[in-house]
DRENKOL-297237 format. One line per field, with one value per atom (N, C-alpha, C): residue number from 1; residue in one letter; atom name; x, y, z. Coordinates in steps of 0.05 Angstrom, whole numbers, m for minus. Example, Ala and Ser with C-alpha at 12.3 -4.5 7.8 and 13.67 -1.06 7.14 Angstrom:
REM residues 2
pos	(1|1|1|2|2|2)
code	(A|A|A|S|S|S)
site	(N|CA|C|N|CA|C)
x	(264|246|264|257|273|258)
y	(m114|m90|m66|m45|m21|1)
z	(156|156|156|142|143|157)
***
This chain:
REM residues 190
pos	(1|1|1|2|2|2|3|3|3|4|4|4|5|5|5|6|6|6|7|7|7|8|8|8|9|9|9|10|10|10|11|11|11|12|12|12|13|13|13|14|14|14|15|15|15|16|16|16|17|17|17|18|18|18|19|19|19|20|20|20|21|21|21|22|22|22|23|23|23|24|24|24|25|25|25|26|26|26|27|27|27|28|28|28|29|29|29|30|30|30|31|31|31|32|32|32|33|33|33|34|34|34|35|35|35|36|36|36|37|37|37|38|38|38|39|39|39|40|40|40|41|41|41|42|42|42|43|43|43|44|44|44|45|45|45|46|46|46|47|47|47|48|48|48|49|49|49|50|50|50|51|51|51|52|52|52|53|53|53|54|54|54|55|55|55|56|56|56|57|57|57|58|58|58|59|59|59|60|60|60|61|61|61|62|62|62|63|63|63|64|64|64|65|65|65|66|66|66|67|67|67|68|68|68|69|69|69|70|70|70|71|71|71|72|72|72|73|73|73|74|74|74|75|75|75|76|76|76|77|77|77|78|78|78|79|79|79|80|80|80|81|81|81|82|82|82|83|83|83|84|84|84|85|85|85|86|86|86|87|87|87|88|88|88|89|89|89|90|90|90|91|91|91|92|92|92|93|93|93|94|94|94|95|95|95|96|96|96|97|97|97|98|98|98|99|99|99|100|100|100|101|101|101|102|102|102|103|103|103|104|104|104|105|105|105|106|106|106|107|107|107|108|108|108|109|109|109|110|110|110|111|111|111|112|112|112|113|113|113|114|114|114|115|115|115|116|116|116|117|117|117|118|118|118|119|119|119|120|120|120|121|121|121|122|122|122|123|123|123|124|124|124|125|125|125|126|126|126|127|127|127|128|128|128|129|129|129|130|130|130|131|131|131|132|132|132|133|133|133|134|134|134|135|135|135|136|136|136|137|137|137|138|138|138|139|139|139|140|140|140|141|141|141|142|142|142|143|143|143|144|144|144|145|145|145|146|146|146|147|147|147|148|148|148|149|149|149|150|150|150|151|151|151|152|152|152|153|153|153|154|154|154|155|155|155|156|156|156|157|157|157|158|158|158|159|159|159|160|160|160|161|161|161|162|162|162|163|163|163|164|164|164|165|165|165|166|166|166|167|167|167|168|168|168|169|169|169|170|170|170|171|171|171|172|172|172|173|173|173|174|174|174|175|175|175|176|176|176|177|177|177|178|178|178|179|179|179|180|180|180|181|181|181|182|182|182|183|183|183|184|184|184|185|185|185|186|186|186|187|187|187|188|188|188|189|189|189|190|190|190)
code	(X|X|X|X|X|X|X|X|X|X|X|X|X|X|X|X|X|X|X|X|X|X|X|X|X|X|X|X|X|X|X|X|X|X|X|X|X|X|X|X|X|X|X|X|X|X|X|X|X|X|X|X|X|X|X|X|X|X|X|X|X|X|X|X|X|X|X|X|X|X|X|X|X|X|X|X|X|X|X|X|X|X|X|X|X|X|X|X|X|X|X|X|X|X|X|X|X|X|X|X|X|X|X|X|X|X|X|X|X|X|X|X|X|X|X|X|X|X|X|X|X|X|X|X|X|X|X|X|X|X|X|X|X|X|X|X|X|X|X|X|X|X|X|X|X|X|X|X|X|X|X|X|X|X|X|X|X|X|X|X|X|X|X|X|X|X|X|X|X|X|X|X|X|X|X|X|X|X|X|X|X|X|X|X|X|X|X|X|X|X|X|X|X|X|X|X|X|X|X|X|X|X|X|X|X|X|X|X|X|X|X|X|X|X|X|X|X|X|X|X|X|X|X|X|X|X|X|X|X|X|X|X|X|X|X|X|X|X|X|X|X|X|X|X|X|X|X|X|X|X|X|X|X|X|X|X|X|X|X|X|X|X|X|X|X|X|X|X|X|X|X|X|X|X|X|X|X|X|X|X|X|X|X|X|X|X|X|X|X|X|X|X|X|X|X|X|X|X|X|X|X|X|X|X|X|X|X|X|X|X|X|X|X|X|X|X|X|X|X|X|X|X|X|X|X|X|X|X|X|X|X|X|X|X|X|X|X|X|X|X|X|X|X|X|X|X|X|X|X|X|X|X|X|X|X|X|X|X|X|X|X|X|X|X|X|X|X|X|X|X|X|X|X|X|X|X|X|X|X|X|X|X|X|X|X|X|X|X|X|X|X|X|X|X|X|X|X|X|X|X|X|X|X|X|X|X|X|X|X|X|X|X|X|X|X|X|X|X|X|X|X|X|X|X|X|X|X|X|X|X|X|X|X|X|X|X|X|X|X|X|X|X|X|X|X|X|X|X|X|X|X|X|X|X|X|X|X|X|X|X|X|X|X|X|X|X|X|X|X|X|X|X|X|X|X|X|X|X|X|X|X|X|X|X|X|X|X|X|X|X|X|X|X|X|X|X|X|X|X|X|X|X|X|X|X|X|X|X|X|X|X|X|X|X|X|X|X|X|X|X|X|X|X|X|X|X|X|X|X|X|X|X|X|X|X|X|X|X|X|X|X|X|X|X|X|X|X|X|X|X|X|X|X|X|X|X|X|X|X|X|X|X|X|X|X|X|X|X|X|X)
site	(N|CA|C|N|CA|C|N|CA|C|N|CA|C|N|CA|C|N|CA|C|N|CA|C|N|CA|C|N|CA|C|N|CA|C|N|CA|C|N|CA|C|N|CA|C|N|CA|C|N|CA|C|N|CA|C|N|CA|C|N|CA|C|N|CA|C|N|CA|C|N|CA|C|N|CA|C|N|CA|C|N|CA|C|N|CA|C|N|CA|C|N|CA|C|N|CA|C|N|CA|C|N|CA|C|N|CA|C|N|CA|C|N|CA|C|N|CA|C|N|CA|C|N|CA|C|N|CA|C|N|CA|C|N|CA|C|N|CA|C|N|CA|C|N|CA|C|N|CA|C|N|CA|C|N|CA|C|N|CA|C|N|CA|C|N|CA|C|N|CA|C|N|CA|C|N|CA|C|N|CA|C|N|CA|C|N|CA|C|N|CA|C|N|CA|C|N|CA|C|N|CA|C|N|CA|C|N|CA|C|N|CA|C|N|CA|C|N|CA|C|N|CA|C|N|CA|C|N|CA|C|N|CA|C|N|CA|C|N|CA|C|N|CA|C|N|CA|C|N|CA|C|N|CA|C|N|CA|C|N|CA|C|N|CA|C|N|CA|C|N|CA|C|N|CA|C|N|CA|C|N|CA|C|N|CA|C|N|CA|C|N|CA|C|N|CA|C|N|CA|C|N|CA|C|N|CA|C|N|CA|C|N|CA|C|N|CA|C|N|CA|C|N|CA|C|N|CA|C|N|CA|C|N|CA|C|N|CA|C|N|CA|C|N|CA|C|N|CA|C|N|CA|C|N|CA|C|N|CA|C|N|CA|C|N|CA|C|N|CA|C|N|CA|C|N|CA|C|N|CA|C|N|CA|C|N|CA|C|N|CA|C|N|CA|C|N|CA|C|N|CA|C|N|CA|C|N|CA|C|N|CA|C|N|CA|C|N|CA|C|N|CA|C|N|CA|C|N|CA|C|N|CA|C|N|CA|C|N|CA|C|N|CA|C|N|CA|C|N|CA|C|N|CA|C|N|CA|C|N|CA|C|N|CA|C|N|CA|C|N|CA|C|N|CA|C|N|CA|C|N|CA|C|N|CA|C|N|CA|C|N|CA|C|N|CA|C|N|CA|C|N|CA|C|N|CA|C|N|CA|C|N|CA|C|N|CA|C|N|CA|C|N|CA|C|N|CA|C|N|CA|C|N|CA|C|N|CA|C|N|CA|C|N|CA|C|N|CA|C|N|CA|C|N|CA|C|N|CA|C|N|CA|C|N|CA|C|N|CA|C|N|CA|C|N|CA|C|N|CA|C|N|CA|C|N|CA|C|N|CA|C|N|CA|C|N|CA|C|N|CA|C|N|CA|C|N|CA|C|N|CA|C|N|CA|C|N|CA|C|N|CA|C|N|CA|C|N|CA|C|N|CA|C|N|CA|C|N|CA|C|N|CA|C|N|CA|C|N|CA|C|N|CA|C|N|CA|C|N|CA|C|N|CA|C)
x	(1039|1023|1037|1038|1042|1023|1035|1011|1030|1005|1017|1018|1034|1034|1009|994|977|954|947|924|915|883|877|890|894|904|886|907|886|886|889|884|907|912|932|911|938|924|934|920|927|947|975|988|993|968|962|987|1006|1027|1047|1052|1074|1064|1035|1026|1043|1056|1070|1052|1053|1039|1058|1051|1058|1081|1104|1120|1120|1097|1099|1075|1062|1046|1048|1076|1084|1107|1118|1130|1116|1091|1076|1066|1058|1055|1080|1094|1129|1133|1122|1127|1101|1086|1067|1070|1082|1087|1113|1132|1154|1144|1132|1116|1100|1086|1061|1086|1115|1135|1151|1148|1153|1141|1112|1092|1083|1090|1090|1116|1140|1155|1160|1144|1134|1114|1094|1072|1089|1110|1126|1143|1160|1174|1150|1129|1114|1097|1088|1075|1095|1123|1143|1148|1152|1151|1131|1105|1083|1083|1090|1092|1113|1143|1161|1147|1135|1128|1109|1089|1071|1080|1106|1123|1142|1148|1178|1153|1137|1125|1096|1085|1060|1038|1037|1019|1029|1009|1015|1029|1031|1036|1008|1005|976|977|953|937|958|971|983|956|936|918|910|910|893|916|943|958|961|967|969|951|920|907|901|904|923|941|962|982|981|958|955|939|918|901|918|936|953|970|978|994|985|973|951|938|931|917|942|971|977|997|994|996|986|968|948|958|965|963|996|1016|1035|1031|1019|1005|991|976|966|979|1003|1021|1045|1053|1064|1040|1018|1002|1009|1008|1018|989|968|940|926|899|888|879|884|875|856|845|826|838|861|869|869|882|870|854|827|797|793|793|788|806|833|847|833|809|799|775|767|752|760|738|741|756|776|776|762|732|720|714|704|696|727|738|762|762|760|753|737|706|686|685|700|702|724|738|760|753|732|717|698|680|664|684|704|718|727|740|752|730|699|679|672|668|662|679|708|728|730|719|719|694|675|646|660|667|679|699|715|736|724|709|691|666|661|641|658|681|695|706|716|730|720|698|677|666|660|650|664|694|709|722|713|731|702|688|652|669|673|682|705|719|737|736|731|713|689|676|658|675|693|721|730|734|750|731|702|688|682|676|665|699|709|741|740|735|729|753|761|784|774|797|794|784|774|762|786|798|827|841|849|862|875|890|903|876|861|836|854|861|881|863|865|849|847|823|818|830|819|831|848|876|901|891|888|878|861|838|813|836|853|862|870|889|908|890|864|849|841|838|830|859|877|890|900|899|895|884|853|836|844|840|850|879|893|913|916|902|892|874|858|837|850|871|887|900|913|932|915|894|880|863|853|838|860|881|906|909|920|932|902|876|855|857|844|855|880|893|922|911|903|904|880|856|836|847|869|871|895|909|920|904|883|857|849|841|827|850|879|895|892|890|901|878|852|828|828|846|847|872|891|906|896|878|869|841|824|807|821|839|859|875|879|893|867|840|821|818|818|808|838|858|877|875)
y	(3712|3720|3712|3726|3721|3723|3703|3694|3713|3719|3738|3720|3722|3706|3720|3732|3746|3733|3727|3722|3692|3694|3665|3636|3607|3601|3591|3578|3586|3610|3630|3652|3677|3684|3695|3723|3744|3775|3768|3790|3796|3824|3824|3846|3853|3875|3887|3916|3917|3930|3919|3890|3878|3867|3876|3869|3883|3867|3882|3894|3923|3933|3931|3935|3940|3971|3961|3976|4019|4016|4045|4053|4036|4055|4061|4041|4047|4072|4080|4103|4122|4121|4148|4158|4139|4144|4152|4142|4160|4186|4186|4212|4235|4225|4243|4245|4231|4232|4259|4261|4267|4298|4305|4332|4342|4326|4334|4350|4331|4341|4367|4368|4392|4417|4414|4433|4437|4426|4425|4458|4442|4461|4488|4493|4518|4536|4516|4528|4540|4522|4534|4555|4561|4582|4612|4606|4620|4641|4617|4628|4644|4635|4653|4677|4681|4709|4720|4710|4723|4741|4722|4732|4757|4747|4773|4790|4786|4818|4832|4819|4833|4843|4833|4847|4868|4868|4889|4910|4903|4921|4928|4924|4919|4920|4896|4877|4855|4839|4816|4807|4797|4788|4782|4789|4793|4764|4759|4721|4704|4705|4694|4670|4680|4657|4646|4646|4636|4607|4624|4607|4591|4592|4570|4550|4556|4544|4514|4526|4509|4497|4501|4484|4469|4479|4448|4432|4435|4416|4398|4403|4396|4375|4384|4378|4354|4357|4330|4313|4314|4296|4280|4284|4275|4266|4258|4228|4212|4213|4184|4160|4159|4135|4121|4141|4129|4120|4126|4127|4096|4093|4069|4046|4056|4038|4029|4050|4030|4032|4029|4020|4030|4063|4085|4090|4078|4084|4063|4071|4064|4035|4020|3986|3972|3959|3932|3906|3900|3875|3865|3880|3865|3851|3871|3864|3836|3843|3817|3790|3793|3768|3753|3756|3740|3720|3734|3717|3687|3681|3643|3656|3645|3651|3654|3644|3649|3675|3682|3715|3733|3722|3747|3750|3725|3730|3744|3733|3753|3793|3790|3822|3830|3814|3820|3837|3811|3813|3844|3847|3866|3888|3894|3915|3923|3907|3914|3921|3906|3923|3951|3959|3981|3998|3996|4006|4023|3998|3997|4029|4021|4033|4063|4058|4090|4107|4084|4096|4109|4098|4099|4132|4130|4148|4179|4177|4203|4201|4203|4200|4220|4197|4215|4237|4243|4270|4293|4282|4299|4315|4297|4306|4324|4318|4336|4365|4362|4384|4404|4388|4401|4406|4397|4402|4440|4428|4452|4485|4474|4499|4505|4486|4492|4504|4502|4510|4538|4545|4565|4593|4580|4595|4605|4592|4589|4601|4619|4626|4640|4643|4650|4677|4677|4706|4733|4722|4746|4753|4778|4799|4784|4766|4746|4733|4733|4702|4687|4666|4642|4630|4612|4598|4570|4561|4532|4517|4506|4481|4471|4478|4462|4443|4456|4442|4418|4422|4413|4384|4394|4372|4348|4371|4343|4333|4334|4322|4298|4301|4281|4252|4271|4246|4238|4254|4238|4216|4218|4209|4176|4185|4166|4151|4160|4148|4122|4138|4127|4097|4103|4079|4064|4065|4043|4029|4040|4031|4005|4023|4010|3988|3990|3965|3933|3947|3930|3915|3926|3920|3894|3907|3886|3869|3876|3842|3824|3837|3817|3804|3820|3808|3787|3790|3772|3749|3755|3733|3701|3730|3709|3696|3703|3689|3678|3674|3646|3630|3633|3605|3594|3618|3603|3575|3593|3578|3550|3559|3520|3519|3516|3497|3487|3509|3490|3469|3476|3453|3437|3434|3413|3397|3411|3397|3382|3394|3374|3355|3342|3327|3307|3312|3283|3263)
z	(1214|1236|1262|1276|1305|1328|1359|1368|1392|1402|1433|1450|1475|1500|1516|1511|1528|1517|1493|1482|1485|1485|1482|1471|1475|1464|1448|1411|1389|1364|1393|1369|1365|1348|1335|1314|1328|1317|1289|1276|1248|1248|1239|1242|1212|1212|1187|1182|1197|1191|1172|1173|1160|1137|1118|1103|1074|1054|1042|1011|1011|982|965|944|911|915|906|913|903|882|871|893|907|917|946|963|985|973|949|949|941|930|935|965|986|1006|1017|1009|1030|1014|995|977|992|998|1013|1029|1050|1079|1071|1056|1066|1046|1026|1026|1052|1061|1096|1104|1114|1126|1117|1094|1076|1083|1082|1081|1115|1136|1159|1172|1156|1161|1150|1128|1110|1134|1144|1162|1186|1204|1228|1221|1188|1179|1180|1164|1156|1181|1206|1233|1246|1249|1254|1239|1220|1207|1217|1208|1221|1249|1271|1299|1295|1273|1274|1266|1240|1234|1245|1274|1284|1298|1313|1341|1323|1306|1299|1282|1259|1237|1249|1263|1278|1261|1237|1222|1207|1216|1200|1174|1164|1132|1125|1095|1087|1075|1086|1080|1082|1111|1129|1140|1146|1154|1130|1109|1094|1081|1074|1068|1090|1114|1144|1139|1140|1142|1113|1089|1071|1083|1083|1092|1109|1130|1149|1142|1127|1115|1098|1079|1062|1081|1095|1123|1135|1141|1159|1142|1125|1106|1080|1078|1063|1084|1106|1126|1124|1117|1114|1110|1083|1075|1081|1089|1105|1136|1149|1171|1171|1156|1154|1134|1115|1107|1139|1157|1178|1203|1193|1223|1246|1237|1261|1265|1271|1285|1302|1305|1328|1307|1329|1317|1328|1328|1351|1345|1342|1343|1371|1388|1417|1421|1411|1416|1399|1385|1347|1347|1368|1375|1396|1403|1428|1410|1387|1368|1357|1349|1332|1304|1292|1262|1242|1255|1224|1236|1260|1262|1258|1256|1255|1223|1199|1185|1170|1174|1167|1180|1200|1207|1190|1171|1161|1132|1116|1098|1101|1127|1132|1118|1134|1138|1112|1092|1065|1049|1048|1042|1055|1068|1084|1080|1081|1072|1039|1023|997|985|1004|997|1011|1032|1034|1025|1014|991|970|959|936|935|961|972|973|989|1006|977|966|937|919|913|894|898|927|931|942|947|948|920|898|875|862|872|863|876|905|908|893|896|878|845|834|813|810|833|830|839|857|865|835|814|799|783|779|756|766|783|799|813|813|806|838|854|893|896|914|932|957|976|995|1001|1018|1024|1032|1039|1043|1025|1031|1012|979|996|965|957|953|944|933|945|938|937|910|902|927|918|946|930|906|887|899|902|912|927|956|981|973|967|957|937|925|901|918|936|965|977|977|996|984|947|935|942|940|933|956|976|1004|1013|1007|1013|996|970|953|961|963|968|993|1013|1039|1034|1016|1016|999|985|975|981|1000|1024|1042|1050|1068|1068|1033|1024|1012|1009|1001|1022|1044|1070|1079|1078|1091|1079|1040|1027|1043|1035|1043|1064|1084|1118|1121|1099|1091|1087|1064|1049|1068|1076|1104|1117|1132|1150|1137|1108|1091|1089|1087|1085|1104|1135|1159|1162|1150|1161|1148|1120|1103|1111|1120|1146|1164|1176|1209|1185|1174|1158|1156|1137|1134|1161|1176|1199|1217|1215|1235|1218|1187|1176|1174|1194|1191|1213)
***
């Protein structure tokens, strides 16, 4: 942990970026990150044709929106859990470094529960969804009916992927704040 020159003295942020995971599951997140990147640049090839063939053939490519709109869901959601494996988001450590240790703790604790329960929650009822896509044989309303499933699947393991990342990273960052807290115990009792 490191202590800012800006911050109270005492107290030291938690930099839940340098928290290290279990190495197969920081390469499935780089493996998702670098598909998003994949399927990102499928969507910019794809919108381009599109625009060509409305200006040269004067119509679209058929379920041009339907596939786009796939691909950016796919797109944006299989960032996640790289995103929050290097702590490319919005944080309150600022805020949470002005706290006593035991409150930085217990908000630490809060958080990996809350975390946990929503992992647990968006998970499960995302895979209901997808599930019921798959029983019910769901596709798109345009000319191709492209099936939803896919999308719907990346979302599971987005989601999933994400809350593993993210409940990892809190433990860890917990588990740092309970040593720090039996060092400083230990250091008032000499």
């Amino acid at each position: 942990m490191s202590v800012s020159p800006t911050m109270p003295t005492g107290t030291a942020s938690v930099d839940h970026s340098e928290v290290a995971l279990p190495r197969p599951v920081a390469l499935v997140a780089r493996a998702m990150s670098v598909a998003a990147g994949v399927l990102l640049i499928a969507l910019i090839m794809l919108t381009v044709a599109d625009v060509v063939s409305r200006n040269l053939r004067d119509h679209s490519i058929v379920g041009a929106v339907d596939m786009s709109t796939m691909l950016l869901v796919a797109a944006a959601f299989l960032g996640l859990a790289s995103a929050e494996l290097d702590g490319k988001h919005v944080t309150v450590d600022l805020f949470e470094a002005r706290f006593a240790p035991r409150a930085r703790w217990a908000l630490s604790l809060l958080r990996a529960v809350i975390l946990l329960a929503l992992g647990v929650l968006l998970t499960w009822g995302l895979s209901e969804v997808l599930l019921s896509a798959l029983e019910r044989g769901e596709t798109t309303n345009d000319v191709l009916r492209l099936p939803t499933w896919p999308a719907k699947a990346v979302l599971v393991v987005s989601f999933l992927a994400y809350f593993v990342v993210a409940v990892w990273k809190e433990l860890r960052a917990h588990s740092e704040l309970t040593a720090d807290l039996a060092d400083e115990q230990s250091g008032d009792h000499r």
